[in-house]
C-alpha positions in Angstrom: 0.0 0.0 0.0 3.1 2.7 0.5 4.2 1.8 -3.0 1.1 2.6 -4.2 0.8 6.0 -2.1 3.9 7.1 -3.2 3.1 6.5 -6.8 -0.1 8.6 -7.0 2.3 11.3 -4.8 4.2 11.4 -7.8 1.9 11.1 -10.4 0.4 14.6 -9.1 3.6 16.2 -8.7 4.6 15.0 -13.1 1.0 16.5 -13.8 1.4 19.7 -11.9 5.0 19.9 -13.3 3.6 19.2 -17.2 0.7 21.4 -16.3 2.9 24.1 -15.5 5.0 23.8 -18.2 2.0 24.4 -20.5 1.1 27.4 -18.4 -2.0 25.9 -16.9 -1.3 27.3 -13.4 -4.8 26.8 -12.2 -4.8 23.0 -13.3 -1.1 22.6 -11.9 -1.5 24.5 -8.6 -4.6 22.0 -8.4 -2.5 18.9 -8.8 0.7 19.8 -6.4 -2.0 20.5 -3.9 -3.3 17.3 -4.5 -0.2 15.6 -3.6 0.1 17.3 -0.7 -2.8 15.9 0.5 -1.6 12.2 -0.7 1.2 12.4 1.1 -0.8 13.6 4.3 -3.1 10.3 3.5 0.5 8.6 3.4 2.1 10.0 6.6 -0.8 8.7 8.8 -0.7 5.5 7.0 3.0 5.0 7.8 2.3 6.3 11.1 -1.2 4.7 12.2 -1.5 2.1 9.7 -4.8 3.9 9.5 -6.1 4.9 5.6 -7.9 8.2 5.7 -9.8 10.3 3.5 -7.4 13.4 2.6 -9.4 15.9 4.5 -9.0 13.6 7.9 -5.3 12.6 7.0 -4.4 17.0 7.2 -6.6 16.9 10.4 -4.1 14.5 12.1 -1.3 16.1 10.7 -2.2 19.5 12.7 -1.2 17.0 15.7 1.9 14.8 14.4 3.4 17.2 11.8 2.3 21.1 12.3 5.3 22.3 9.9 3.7 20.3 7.2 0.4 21.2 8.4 1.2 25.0 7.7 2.5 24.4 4.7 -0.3 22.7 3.4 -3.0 25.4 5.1 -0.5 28.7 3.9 -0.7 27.0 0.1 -4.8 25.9 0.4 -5.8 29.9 1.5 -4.9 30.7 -2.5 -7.3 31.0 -4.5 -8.6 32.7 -7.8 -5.7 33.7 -9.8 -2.8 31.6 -9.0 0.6 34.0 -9.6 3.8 32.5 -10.6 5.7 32.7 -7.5 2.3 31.0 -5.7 2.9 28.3 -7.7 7.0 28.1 -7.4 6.8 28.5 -3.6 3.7 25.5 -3.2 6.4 23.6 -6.1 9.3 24.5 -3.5 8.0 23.1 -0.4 6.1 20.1 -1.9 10.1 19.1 -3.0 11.4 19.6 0.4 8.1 17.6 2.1 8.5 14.5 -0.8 12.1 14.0 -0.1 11.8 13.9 3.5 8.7 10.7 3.1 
């Protein structure tokens, strides 16, 4: 079941990285958030051996990991237009929270 969390992880980030390259910011911001919230799904899997819906995987991260936790709420208050460095800074830190899983 990891295996398999940590492929759709980085199946969102190649979409978000393809969508961004064909400057669909909206569509790409979209995805990398989406792998945020797989790898919150995959922290409390790896940690509880519990499989939760996204939305109940962040609430247990508030608890367990509150630096990921901020990340993931700082980068889920965007909304409408989605500026460049919006979408380099969510990019940024999704890196530095999928090389630490």
């Amino acid at each position: 079941m990891e295996n398999e969390l940590i492929e759709r992880i980085r199946e969102y980030i190649n979409a978000g990285d393809r969508l961004s390259k064909e400057n669909k910011s909206r569509l790409a911001f979209k995805s990398y958030m989406e792998a945020l919230y797989a790898i919150s799904v995959y922290l409390v899997y790896r940690d509880l051996g519990m499989l939760l819906p996204a939305g109940a995987a962040v609430g247990v991260l508030r608890s367990r990991y509150p630096d990921i936790y901020s990340i993931i709420e700082k980068h889920a208050a965007v909304q409408d237009e989605i500026p460049p460095e919006a979408l380099r800074a969510l990019r940024a830190d999704l890196e530095k929270i999928y090389s630490m899983i």
